[in-house]
N, C-alpha and C positions, 0 to 999 in steps of 0.2 A: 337534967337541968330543966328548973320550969321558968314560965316566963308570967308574970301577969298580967304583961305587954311588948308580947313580941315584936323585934325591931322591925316590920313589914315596912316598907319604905310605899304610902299609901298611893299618892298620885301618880309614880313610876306604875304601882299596879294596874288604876284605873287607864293611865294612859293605856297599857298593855291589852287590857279589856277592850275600851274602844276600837284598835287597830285591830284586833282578833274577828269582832264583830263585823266589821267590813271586809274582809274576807269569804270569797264563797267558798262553798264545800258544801255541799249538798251528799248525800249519802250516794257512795259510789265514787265522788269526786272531791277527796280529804287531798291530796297534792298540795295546795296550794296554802293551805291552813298549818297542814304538816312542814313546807319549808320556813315557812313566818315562824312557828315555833323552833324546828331547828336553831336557825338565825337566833332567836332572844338566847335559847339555852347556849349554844355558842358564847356570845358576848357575855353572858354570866359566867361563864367561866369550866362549862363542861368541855371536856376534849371530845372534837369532832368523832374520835375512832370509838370513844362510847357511845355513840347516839347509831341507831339505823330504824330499817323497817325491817318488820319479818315478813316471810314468806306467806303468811294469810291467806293472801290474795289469790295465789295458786288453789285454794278448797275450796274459796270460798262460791257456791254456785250463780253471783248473778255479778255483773262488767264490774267490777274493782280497780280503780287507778292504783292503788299500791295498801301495802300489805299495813298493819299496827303501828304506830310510831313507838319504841323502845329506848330510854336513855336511861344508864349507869351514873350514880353517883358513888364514889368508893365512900367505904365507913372512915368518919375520923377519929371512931373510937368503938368498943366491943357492944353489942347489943345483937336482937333481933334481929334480923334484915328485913325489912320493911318495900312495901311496892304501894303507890299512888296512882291509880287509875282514871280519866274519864274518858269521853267520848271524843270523836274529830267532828261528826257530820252533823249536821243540823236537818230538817224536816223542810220539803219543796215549799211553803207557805214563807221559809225565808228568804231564798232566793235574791238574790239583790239586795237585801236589807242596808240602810243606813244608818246609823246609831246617832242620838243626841241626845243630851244631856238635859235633863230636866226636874227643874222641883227636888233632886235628892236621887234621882232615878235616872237610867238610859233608858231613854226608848226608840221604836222607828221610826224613822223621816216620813215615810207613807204610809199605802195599807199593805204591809206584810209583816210576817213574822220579824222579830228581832235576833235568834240565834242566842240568847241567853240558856242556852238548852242546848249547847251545850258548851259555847265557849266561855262560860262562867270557871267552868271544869280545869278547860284549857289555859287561862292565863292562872289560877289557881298555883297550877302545877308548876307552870312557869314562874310566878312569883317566889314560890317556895325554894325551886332551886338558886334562881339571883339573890335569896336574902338568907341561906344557909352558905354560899359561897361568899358573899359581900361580905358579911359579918365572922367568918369564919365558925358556923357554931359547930359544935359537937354532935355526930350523929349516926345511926349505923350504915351499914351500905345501903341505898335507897336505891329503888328503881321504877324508874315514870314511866307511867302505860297511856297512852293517850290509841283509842282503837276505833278503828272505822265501821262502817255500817251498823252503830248501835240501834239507830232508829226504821233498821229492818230487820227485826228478829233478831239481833243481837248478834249480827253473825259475825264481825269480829272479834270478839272473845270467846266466841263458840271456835273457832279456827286457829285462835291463839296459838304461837309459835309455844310449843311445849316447855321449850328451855328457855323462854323469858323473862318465868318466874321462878327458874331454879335457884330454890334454900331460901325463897322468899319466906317467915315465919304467916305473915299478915297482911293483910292489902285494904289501904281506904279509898274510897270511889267516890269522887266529888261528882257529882249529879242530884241535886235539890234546892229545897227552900233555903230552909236554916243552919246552921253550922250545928246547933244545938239538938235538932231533929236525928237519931241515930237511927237509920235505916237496920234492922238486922235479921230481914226475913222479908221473904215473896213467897208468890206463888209460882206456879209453871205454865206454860199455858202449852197449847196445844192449836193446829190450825186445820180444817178441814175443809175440801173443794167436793160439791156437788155438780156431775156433769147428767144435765138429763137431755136424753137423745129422744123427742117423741116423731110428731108427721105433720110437715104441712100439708094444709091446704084451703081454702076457696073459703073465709069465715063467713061470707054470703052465701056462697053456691053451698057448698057441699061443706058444713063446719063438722058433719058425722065422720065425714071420712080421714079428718086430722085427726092428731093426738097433740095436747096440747100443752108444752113441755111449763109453761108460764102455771099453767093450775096445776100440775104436778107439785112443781115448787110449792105455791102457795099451798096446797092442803097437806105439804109435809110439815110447813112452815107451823102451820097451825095445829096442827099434831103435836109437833114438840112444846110448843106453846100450855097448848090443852092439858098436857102431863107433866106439865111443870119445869121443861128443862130448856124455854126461853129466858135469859132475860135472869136474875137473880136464881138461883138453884139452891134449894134447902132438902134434903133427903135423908130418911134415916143412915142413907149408907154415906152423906158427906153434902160439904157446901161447895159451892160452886158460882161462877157466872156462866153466858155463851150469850153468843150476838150473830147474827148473818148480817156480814157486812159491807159485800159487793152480790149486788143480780147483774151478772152480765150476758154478754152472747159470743158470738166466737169474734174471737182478735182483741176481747178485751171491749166489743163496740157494745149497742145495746141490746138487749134481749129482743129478738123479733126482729122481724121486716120493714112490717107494714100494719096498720089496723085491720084489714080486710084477710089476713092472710094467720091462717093456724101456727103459734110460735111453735118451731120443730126442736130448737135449740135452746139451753139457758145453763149458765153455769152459774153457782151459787159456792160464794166463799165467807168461811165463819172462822168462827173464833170458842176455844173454853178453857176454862182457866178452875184454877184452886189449889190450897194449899197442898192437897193428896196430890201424887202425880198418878195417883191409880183412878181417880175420882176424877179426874182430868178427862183421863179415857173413858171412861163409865156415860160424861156426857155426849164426850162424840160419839160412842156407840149408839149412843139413844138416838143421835141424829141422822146414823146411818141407818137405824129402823125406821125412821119415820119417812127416808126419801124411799127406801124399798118397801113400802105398802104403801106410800101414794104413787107409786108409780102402777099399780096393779091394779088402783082403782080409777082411773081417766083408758077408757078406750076408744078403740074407732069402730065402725059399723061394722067389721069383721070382727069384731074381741081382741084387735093385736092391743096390746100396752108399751110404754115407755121402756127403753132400755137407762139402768142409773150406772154412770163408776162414781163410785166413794172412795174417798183417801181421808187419812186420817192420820195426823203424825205429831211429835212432838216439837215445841219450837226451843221451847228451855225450862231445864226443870225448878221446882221449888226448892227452899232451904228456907231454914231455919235456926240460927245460931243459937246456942246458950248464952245466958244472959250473964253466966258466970264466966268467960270463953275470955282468955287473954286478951284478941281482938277489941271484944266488946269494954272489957276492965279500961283498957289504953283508950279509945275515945271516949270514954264517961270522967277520968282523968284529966284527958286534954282538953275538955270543954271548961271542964271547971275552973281548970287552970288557969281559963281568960275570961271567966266569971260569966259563964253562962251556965246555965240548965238542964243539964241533959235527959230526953227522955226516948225513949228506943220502940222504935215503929215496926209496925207490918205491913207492906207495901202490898196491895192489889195489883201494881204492875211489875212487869219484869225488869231486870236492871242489869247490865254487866256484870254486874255482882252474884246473878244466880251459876253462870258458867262461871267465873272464878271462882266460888267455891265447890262447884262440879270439878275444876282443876284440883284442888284439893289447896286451893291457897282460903282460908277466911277471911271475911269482907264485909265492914263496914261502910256503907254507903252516910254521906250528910253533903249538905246544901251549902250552896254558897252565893244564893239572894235572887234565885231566877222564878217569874210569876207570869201566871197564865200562860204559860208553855203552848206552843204547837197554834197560836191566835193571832191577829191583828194586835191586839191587847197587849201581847207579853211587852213585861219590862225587866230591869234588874234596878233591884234597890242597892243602893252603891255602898250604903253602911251595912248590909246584912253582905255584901262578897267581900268587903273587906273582914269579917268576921271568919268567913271559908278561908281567904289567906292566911289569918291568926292561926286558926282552929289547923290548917295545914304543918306550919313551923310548930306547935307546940304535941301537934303527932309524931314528928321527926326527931324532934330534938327530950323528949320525957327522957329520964333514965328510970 
């Protein structure tokens, strides 16, 4: 069935949006966001015994209030089986957020993030169950992912309960701009921690006898810089980014002591990304050369040098769909369907969507009106989510 106006019942949505929005949940702490949707998919007409959480929360390595939010919709008729994914948590910058309504747009009451990032996703999913149950449409068995901790490393869907997408064919992940915008490829990224252990001491008296774990840093820093693997990375063997993006010292405080006193300690944490997930590696290696020869070259009055540990690990791999790929076919379909545009992206950042299709489910990811993400700024534009809801019903319901 197509629609070229699906029945979305519009202001039931935005109300739903608004109420979402005012809700905290902050990553680590989805509870609270998780029972408000509960509650709406309840009154739309899900039975309770389909809805839970999975177990997640047990792998997942950093304090988790509870595990993915998973809800069953049975098929009302033979097709695919289909799954809808976004995220639960929102980015600390929203913290408190208050939502109002403006010029066409939600925005926030003060200075913090608005949580358009990701409960745009969230009432999304929720709308699409109240207006395929309201309306009784026709549709395969569907099953909504709504997952915790996206916005640290993705590590609820990296911990995904294995059997929540069993005989799923397909999965779309509402996390963007545009409805129209088809997400169908990332990259991976990778994250790596520089611990340099040098000496203090006396940076008046006696600055020969430190080792100075701060210039360590900096002439690795610049090292990698100087041979090209800061900052934008172009190389015969592959492209890339990487960024060093916290200098710290121990407990997470700041690097050093004091002015007067030789920095002994400094921990340095980065990032690097690309389409290769080999190429990914290739640049943290580079970075782990550069912290092991500037550590050999800062000594004290005796020739001792810095001690460096390096880690280097993967945070989520890249993918790449075909553009020919059932997946891809059904939302290029579904847009049209409600007379938009569709054009299919490559994401520099990672999405949910890289470990579901590491699960082996495909995943298109599209928007559904959220701007200036992770700011003071972000807004939702209210006609491009109510497009994410269209664009939702008419993935559900295609034959």
């Amino acid at each position: 069935m197509k629609f070229s106006n699906p029945p979305v019942d519009e202001r039931a949505a935005e109300q739903r949006l608004m109420r979402y929005l005012a809700v905290e949940g902050v990553s680590g702490h989805e509870r609270a966001i998780g029972e408000a949707i509960i509650e709406d998919l309840v009154d739309a007409g899900v039975p309770r015994r389909a809805i839970r959480f999975d177990n997640a929360k047990k792998r997942i390595p950093l304090p988790t209030e509870t595990g993915n939010l998973v809800a069953k919709l049975a098929g009302t008729r033979r097709g695919p089986a289909l799954a809808f994914a976004t995220h639960l948590d929102v980015v600390p910058i929203c913290a408190g957020a208050r939502p109002k309504r403006r010029n066409g747009r939600i925005v926030p009451q003060g200075r913090t993030g608005l949580g358009g990032d990701n409960r745009t996703g969230c009432a999304v999913l929720s709308t699409l169950a109240q207006t395929l149950l309201e309306h009784d449409l026709p549709h395969p068995p569907i099953t909504l992912l709504y997952t915790v901790r996206e916005e640290t490393s993705l590590l609820g869907s990296r911990y995904l309960d294995p059997g929540a997408l069993r005989g799923v064919s397909m999965c779309f992940n509402v996390d963007g701009m545009l409805a129209g915008d088809l997400i169908t490829g990332a990259v991976g990224g990778q994250t790596w921690d520089a611990q340099i252990h040098g000496k203090a001491a006396h940076a008046g008296v006696a600055p020969e006898k430190g080792i100075s774990s701060t210039l360590v840093a900096s002439i690795a820093l610049a090292d990698a810089a100087r041979h090209g693997w800061f900052g934008k990375v172009a190389k015969r063997g592959g492209r890339g980014t990487s960024n060093a993006g916290i200098f710290a010292g121990r407990d997470g405080g700041p690097a050093g002591d004091a002015t007067n006193v030789v920095t002994d300690y400094v921990h340095v944490t980065g990032e690097t990304r690309s389409r290769d997930a080999d190429f990914a590696a290739t640049i943290t290696e580079a970075y782990r050369d550069a912290f092991t020869k500037a550590a050999k070259t800062v000594k004290d009055d005796r020739g001792g040098t810095a001690k460096v540990q390096f880690e280097g690990r993967e945070i989520y791999p890249p993918f790449n769909l075909d553009n020919g790929s059932e997946a891809v076919a059904r939302a290029k379909e579904a847009a049209r369907s409600i007379g938009l545009k569709p054009r299919t992206i490559f994401s520099n950042g990672g999405l949910d969507a890289n470990w579901l299709v590491e699960h082996g489910v495909p995943t298109v990811t599209f928007g559904a009106g959220q701007h200036e993400i992770h700011t003071v700024n972000e807004y939702v534009d209210i006609g491009e989510f109510i497009d994410g809801c269209r664009m939702a019903v008419a993935l559900a319901t295609l034959e």
